[in-house]
N, C-alpha and C positions, 0 to 999 in steps of 0.2 A: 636243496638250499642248505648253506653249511651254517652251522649254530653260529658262527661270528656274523654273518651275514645278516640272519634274523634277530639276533640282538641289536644289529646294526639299525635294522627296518624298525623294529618294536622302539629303539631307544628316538630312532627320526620323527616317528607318528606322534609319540608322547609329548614329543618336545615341540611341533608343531600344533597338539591337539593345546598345552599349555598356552601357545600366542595367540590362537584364534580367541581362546576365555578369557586372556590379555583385552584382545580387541574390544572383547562386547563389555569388560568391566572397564575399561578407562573410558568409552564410548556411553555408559553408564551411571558415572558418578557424579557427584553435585560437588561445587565447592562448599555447600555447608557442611557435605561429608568433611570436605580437608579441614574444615573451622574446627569439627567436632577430634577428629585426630588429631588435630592439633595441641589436644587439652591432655590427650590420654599419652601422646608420645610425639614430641615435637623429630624426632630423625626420624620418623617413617613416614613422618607432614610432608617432611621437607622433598622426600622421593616421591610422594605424590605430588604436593602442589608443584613441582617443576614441569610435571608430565601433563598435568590438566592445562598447566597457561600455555603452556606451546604442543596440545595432540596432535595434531597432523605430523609434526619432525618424526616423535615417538613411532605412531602408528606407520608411518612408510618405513620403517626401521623395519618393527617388527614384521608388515608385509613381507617384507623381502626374505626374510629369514626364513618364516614360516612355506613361501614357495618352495625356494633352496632346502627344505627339508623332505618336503613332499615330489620335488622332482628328484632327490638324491634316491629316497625309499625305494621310486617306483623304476627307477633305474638299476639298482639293486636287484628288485625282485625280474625284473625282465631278463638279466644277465642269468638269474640261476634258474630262472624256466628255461631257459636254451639246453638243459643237461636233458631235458624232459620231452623236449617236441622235438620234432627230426626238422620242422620247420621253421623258421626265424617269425614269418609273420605270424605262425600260431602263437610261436610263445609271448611274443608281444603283444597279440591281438588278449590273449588271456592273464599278461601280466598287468595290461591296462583296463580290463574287466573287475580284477580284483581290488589293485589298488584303489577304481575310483570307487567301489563301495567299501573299502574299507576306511578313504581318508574321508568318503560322505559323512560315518556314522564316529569315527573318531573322532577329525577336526574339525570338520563341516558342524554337524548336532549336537553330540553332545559336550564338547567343551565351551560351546556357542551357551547353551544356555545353563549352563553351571557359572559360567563369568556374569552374565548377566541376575541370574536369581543370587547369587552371593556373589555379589560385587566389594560387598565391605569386605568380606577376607581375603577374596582374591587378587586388589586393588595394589596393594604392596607388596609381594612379589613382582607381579606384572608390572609395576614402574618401575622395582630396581633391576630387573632383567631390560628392561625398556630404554633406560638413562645407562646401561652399559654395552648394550648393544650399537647407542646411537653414537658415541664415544668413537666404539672401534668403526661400524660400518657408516655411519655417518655423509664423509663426505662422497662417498663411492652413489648411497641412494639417491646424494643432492645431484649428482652427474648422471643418474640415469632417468631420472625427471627432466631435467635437463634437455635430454636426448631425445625423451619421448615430444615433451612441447615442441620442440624444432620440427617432429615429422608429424607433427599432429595439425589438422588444419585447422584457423584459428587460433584465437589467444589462450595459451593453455595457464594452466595454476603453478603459479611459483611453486606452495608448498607440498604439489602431488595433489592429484583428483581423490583426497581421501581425507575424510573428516569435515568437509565442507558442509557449504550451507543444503547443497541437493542430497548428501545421506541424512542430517537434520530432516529437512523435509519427508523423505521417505518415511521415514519414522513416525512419522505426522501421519501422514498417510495408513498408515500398517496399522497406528493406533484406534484411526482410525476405523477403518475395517474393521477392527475385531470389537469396536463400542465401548470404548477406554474412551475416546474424544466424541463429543458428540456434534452434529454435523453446523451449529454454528461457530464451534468454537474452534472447526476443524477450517474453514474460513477465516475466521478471521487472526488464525495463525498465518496464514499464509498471505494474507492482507497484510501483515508486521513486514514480512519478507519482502513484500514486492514494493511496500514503502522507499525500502532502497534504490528502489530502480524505476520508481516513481517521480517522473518532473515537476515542478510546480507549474507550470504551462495548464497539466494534464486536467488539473484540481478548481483552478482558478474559476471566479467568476469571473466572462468576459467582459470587455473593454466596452461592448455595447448591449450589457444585462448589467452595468453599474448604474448605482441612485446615488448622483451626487449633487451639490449644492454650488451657486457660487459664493464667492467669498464675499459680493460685494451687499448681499439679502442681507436684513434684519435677526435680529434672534427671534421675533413672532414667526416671521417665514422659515427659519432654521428646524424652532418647535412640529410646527404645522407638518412638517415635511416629514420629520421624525416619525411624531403618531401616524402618521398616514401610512407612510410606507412600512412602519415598525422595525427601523432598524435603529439602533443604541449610540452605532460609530458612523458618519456620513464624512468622504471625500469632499474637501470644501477647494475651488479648482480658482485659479486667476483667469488668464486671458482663454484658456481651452482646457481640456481633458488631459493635455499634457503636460502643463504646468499646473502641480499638485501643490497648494499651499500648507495644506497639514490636514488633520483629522480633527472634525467637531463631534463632541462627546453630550449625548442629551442630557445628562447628570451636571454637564459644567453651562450647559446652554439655562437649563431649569432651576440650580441653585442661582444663578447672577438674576435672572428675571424674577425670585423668589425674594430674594435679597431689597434690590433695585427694583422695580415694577414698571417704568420708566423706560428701563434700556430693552425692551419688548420693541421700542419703536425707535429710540436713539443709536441704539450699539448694533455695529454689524457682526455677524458670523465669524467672519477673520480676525476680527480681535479676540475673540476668543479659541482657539488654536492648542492643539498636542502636535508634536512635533512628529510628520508621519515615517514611517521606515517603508525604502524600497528594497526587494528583492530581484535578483537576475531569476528570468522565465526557464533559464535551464538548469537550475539550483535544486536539488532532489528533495523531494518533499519530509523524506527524514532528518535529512541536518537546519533545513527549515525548524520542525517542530520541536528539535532542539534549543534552536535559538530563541525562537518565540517562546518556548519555559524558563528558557535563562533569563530572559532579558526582558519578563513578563508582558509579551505582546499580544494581542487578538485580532489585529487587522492589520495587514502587508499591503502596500500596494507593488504590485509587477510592471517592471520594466521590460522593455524588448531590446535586441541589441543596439538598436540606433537610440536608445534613452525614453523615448517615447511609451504610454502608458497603455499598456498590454490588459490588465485586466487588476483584480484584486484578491486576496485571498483568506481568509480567518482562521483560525485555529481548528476551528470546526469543521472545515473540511477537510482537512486532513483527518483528524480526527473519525469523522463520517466515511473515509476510505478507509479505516481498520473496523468500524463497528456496523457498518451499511447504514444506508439511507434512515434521518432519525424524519420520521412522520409526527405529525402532532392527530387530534384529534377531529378535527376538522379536514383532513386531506382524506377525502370520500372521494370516489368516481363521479366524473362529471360527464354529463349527456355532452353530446355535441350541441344538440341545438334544441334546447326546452320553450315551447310557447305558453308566456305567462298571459295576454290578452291575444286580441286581433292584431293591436297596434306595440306586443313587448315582447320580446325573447330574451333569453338566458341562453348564451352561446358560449361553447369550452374556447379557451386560446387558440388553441390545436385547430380547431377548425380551419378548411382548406379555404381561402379567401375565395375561390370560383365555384366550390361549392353553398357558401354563403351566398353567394350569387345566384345561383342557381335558388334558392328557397326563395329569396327575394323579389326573385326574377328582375334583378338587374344584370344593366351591362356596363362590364367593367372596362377599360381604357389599355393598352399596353402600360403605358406607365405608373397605373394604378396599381397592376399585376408584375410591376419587374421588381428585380432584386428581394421580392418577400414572397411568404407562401401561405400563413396562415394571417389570422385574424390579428394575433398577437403582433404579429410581425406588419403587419400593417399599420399599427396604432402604435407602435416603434417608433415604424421611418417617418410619418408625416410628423408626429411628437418630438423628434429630436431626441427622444432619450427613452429611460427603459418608465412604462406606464406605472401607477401607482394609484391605489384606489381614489376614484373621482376624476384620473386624468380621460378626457375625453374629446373625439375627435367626429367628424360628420363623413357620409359616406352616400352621396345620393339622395339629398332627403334625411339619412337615420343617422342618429345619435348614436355611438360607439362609445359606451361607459365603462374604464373599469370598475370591477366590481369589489371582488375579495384575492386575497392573495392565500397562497397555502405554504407551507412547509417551512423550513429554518432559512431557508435565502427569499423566502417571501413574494414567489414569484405569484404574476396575476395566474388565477386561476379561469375566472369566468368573466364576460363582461354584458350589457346590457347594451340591447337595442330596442330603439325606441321610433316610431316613426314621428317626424317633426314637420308633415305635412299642414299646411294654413288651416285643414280642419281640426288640427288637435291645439291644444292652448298650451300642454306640458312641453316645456324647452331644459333642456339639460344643460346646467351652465359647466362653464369650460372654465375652473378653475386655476389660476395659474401658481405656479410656486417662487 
C-alpha cells in the first residue's frame, strides 16, 4: 500500500470515527445543556440548538457520510492487497477481515463512547460539521429516504428510520439492562409511548359498567346514589343512555341541599347540571389528556360513530395506563364462594353463574344463562344497569345482594346470598334509586 493511500485510509477512518462520536453526543444531549451554552456563548448555542430541534435531518446527514467514508477506506485497502495476493478473492476476503476490525474498534467503539461520555465538548463541533454537511448533502439524503420508503413495505418515516421514537426506546431498554432504570420505571416509560397509539375506546369505562342517574330523580336520590356507589361525578341521562344531559357533581348536589334543606325533596337532578364534554372513541388517549389539563376536565363521556354513547372516561385512567393499576386498601382477594351460615354466602362477581348453580343445586333456565356468564353479569342484565352496593335481585328463592365495591372505578366486588325461603323471616329489600 502506497503512503498516499494509507493516509488516505487513516484520514477516512478518522473522519468517520469523529461522526459516529457525532452521533452518540447529539443523540446525548439535553436542551438544558443548550440553555446552559447559551449563557457562556450564544454562536456555539445557536449550532447546537438548530441540530437538537431538528436530529434526525442532522443525523441522516452524517450517516451517510460516515458509510461513504468507511466504504471508500475499505475500497482503498482491497485495491492495494491485490499487489499482494495472486488471488482477487484473497485479497478481498482479507481486505474486508481487516477493515471490519479495524472500523469495529475505531468508529464502531471507540468514538461511540468518547461522544457519548463527553458530549459537552464534543457537541459543537459535531453540529457545526453537522449543519454543514446537511447544507451541501442535504437534499441528495432527503432522495435517498425517499427511495428507500418507496421499496420498503409499509409506511416508511419521512425523516429516515433514525432518531426516532424505536432508538429512544432502545435506550430504554439498554438502560435498562444494565440497572440505570429500574424495572417500574422502565414500564412505565414505555406506557408514555404507547399513550400515543392508545385509543380512548381502549381505556374507557363501558357503556354497560356506567352508574348513572336520570335527570328527572331528586337531589335525596342524586345524594343517596352518590354515597352508595362513591363516585363524585355521575352522568345525569333524559329519555335513555344516549341522550346525556350534563354531569351532576356531589359537591354542587350537597352544597344546594346544605344551603336549601328543602330542595332534598323539591329540586330535581337536572337542574343542577355541569355542562358534560364528549369525546370521539377513536381520539388517542394522549391528546385527550391533553385536553382534559387544558381545559381542566376529569370525566368525558365517549361517543361512537353514529353519536350514540359508547362508554365514559376520567383522567384517571389514562393516567392508571402510564402508572398501573392504582389499588386502594381494601382490594384483597376474594374467595369465590365463602359460607357465612347454612342460609348465607359471600360469593366473588366472577363467579361462573352455573357454577353458582351447581352449589346451590339449582337449575337454571336458558334464558337465565344466555348473554351472561358470571354472577355479576347476571345482576347486570335483570338490573338494567351496572349494580351498586344494596342493589339486589332474586334468583330461585335467594336474595342476590351487592355488597362492597373495590378499586378507583368501584366495581362490585362481592355480593350476598341469602335464602328467602317461607322458613326464614330475613328478606333483603330491593332498594331503588
Amino acid at each position: 500500500m502506497t503512503i498516499n493511500a494509507s493516509l488516505s485510509v487513516v484520514a477516512l477512518l478518522l473522519f468517520a470515527g469523529f461522526l459516529a462520536g457525532s452521533e452518540s453526543a447529539i443523540n446525548s444531549i439535553s436542551r438544558v445543556f443548550v440553555e446552559e451554552l447559551q449563557v457562556k456563548s450564544s454562536r456555539a448555542a445557536g449550532w447546537v440548538q438548530k441540530v437538537v430541534k431538528e436530529p434526525a435531518r442532522y443525523l441522516n446527514v452524517i450517516l451517510f457520510v460516515r458509510k461513504a467514508c468507511e466504504l471508500t477506506a475499505t475500497v482503498i485497502v482491497a485495491e492495494s492487497f491485490r499487489e499482494f495476493f495472486d488471488s482477487n478473492l484473497a485479497s478481498m476476503a482479507s481486505a474486508i477481515g481487516l477493515m471490519l476490525v479495524i472500523s469495529y474498534v475505531v468508529v464502531g467503539v471507540g468514538p461511540r463512547t468518547l461522544g457519548k461520555q463527553h458530549a459537552g465538548k464534543w457537541i459543537v463541533p459535531a453540529c457545526f460539521v453537522g449543519v454543514l454537511l446537511s447544507k451541501i448533502l442535504g437534499p441528495l439524503t432527503t432522495l435517498l429516504i425517499a427511495i428507500g420508503n418507496a421499496i420498503t413495505p409499509g409506511k416508511g418515516f419521512k425523516s429516515g428510520p433514525f432518531a426516532n421514537e424505536a432508538e429512544l426506546r432502545d435506550l430504554v431498554d439498554q438502560a435498562h439492562e444494565r440497572g440505570l432504570v429500574e424495572e417500574s420505571e422502565h414500564e412505565m416509560i414505555h406506557s408514555v409511548f404507547e399513550l400515543g397509539d392508545t385509543l380512548v375506546r381502549e381505556l374507557m369505562v363501558p357503556r354497560t359498567e356506567m352508574v348513572w342517574i336520570e335527570g328527572n330523580k331528586n337531589l335525596r336520590q342524586g345524594l343517596s346514589l352518590a354515597l352508595r356507589s362513591g363516585f363524585t361525578r355521575i352522568p345525569v341521562i333524559g329519555e335513555n343512555l344516549d341522550t346525556i344531559l350534563g354531569i351532576a357533581y356531589v359537591k354542587d348536589l350537597a352544597k344546594r341541599t346544605h344551603e336549601y334543606r328543602e330542595s332534598e325533596q323539591t329540586e330535581l337532578v337536572k337542574e343542577h347540571l355541569r355542562k358534560a364534554s364528549f369525546v370521539p372513541e377513536t381520539k388517542t388517549a394522549s391528546e385527550l389528556l391533553k385536553e382534559m389539563q387544558r381545559d381542566q376536565i376529569h370525566l368525558a363521556i365517549v361517543v361512537d360513530e353514529y353519536g350514540g354513547t359508547a362508554g365514559l372516561i376520567t383522567i384517571e385512567d389514562i393516567l392508571e395506563e402510564i402508572v398501573g393499576e392504582i389499588a386502594d386498601e381494601y382490594d384483597d382477594d376474594v374467595e369465590e364462594i365463602e359460607w357465612i351460615s347454612e342460609k348465607q354466602a359471600r360469593v366473588s362477581a366472577r363467579l361462573h353463574l352455573e357454577d353458582l348453580a351447581d352449589n346451590l343445586q339449582l337449575e337454571l333456565s336458558e334464558e337465565e344463562l344466555q348473554d351472561v356468564d358470571t354472577v355479576g353479569g347476571y345482576v347486570a342484565k335483570v338490573l338494567g344497569r351496572v349494580p351498586i352496593p344494596g342493589s339486589a335481585v332474586k334468583l330461585h328463592g335467594w336474595a342476590i345482594t351487592a355488597e362492597r365495591p373495590v378499586g378507583r372505578r368501584h366495581r362490585i366486588a362481592t355480593f350476598v346470598l341469602e335464602n328467602q325461603n317461607d322458613d326464614l323471616a330475613t328478606k333483603v329489600p330491593v332498594e331503588e334509586v
